[in-house]
C-alpha positions in Angstrom: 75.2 45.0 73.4 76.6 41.6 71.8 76.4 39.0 75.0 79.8 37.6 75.9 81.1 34.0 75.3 84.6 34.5 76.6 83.6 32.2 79.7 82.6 29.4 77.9 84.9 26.4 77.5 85.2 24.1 74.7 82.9 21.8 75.4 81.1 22.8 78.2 77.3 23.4 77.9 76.7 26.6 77.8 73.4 28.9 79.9 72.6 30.9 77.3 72.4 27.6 74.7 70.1 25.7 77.2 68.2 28.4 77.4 67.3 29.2 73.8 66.9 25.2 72.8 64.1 25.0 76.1 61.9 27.5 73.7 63.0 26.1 70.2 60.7 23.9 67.9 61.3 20.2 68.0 63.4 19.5 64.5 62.6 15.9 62.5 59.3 14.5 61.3 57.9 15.3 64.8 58.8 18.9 64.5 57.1 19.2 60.7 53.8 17.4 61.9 53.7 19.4 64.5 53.6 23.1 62.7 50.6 21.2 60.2 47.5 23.2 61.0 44.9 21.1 62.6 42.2 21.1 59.6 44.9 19.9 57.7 45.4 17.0 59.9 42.2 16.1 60.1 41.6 15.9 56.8 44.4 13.1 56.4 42.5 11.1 58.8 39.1 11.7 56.9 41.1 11.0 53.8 43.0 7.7 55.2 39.6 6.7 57.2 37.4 7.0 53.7 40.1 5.2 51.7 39.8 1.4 54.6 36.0 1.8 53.8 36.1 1.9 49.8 38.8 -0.9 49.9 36.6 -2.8 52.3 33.1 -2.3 50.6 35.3 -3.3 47.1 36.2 -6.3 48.9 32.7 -7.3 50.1 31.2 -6.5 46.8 33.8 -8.5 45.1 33.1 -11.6 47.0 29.5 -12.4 45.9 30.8 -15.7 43.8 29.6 -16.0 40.6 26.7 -13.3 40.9 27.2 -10.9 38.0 25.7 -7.2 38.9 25.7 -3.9 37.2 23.9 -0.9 38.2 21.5 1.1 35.4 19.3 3.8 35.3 16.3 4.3 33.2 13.0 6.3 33.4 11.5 4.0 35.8 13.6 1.3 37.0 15.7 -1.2 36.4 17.9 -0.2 38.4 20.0 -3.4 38.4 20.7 -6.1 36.3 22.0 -9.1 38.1 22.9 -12.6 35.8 20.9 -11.1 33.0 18.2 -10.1 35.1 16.5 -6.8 35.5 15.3 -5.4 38.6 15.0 -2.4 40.7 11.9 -0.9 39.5 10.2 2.2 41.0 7.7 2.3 43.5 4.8 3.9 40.3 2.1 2.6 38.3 5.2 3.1 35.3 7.9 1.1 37.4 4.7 -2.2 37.5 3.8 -2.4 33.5 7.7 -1.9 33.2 8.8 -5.0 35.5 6.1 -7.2 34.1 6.7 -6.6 30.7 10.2 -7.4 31.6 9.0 -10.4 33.3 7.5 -11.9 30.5 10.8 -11.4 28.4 13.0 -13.0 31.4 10.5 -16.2 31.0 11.4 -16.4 27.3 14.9 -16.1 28.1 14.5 -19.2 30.7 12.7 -21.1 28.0 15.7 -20.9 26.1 18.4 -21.5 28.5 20.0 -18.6 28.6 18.6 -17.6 32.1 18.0 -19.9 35.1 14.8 -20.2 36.5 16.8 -19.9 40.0 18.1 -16.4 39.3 14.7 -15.2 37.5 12.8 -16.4 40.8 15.1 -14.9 43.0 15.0 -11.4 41.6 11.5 -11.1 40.1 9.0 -13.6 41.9 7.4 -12.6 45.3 6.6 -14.6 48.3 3.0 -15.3 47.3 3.9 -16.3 43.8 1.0 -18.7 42.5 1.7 -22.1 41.4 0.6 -20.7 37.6 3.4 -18.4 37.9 6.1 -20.3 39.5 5.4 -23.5 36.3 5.8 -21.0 34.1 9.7 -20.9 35.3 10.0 -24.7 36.7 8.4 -26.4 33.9 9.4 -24.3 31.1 10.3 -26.0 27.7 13.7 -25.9 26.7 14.1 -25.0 23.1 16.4 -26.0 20.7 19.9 -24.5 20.7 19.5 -23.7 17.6 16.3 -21.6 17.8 16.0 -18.1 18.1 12.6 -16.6 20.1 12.4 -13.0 21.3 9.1 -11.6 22.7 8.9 -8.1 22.1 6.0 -5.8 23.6 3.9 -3.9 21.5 1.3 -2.4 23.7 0.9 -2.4 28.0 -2.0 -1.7 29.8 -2.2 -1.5 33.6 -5.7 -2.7 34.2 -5.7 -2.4 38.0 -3.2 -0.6 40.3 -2.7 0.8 44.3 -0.2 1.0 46.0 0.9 -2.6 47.0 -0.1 -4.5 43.8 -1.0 -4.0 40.5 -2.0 -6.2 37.1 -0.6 -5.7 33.6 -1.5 -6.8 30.4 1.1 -7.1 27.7 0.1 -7.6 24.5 3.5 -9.1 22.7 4.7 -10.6 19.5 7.1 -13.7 19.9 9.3 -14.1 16.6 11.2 -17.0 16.6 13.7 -17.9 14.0 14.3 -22.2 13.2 16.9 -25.0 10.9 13.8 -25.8 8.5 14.0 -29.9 8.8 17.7 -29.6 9.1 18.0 -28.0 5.5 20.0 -25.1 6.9 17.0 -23.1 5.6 15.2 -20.5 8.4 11.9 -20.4 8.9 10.3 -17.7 10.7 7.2 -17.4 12.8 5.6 -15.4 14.3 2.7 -15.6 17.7 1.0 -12.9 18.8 -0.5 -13.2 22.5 -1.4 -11.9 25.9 0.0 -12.0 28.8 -1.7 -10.5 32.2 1.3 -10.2 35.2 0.0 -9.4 38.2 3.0 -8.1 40.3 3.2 -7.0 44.1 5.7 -4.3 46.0 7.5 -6.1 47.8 11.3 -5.9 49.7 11.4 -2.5 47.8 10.8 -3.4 44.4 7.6 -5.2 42.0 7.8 -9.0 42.3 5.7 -11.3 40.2 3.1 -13.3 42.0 0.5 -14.4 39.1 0.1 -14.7 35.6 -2.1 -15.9 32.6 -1.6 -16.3 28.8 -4.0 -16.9 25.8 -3.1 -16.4 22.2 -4.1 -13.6 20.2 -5.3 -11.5 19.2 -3.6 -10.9 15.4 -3.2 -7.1 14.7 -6.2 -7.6 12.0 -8.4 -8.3 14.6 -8.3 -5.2 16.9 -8.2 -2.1 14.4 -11.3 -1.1 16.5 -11.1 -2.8 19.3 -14.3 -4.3 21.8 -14.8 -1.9 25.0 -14.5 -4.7 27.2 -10.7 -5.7 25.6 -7.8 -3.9 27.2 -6.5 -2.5 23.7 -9.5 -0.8 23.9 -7.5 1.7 26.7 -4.6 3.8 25.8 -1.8 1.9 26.9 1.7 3.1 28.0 4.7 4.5 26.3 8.1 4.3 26.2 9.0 0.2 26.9 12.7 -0.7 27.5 14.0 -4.2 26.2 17.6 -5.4 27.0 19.9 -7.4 25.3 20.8 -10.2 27.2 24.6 -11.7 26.1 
């Protein structure tokens, strides 16, 4: 049967229309939250909660002043190139011969100007770096602006190695490019040499702490190389050089 409203007046407020709007849903932006199923909810927070942290890491990141970093990946470290510098090498014999043969390029870069002995010794030089090692960065001749030197690596050998410290030997060729007498006229030469980097783990990556350097020898001289030279061991393959701008 149809319920009867002939007894309500205009105006009044009717039983039957209290009644019904004690049970019905809440209308407005309260009433559409409200029928949202929970996961759903929660997943806004997660969402609006994750979105404050990337802002505020992006924010911290972004404030380091003039330090320059970009992240890299190769077969065993760098991970990280900060002001020109590499770093970030892996905790293997690979991830030593590969941060001291980039050590020795970062000292030619410093030689040139290009790098600052500041930023290569806060990246690449441990604690217990020897005085040998830290003049190589501090007293470093400045070349010409006009000069062009890259060393470039032709073989590495890892004479020594555990766990905590290890000692490389990079045998390199240094090509350097020079105005002839201010004739506007290059001359080219080129230096073959060897440099031993001893480097230690430390703060999670391979820090410098020692180094020497003699000349030679010239490819002529090691076709069949003495036992007691470190040519005379297979060295490693697969050297990364980078570009610096």
């Amino acid at each position: 049967m149809a319920p009867d409203f002939s007894s309500i007046k205009p105006g009044s407020s009717p039983s039957v229309a209290a009644t019904s709007s004690s049970t019905a849903e809440p209308g407005g932006w309260k009433g559409a939250f409200g029928r949202i199923p929970n996961w759903q909810k929660y997943g806004f927070l997660a969402f609006f909660v994750l979105s404050i942290v990337v802002i505020l890491v992006a924010a911290t990141m972004g404030g380091g002043g003039s330090t320059s970093s970009d992240t890299v990946r190769t077969g065993h470290g760098p991970n990280e190139i900060t002001n020109g510098i590499p770093h970030g090498y892996d905790h293997t014999q690979a991830g030593a011969q590969t941060a001291a043969t980039n050590f020795v390029q970062v000292a030619n870069q410093v030689s040139l100007g290009r790098i600052t002995a500041e930023d290569a010794k806060s990246n690449l030089v441990g604690s217990e770096a020897t005085d040998a090692l830290t003049a190589v960065l501090d007293d470093s001749a400045s070349q010409d602006e006009e000069t062009v030197m890259n060393v470039l690596p032709a073989l590495v050998n890892v004479t020594d190695y555990s766990d905590d410290r290890a000692v490389v030997s990079v045998w390199a060729v240094s090509a350097s490019q020079n105005d002839l007498s201010g004739t506007g006229n290059v001359s080219v030469i080129t230096i073959w040499a060897t440099t031993t980097v001893t480097v230690q783990w430390e703060n999670d990556d391979w820090k410098a702490v020692d180094w020497s350097f003699r000349t030679g020898p010239e490819p002529s001289e090691v076709s069949f190389p003495e036992g007691d030279s470190t040519l005379a061991e297979f060295g490693a393959n697969g050297l990364y050089t980078f570009f610096v701008e």
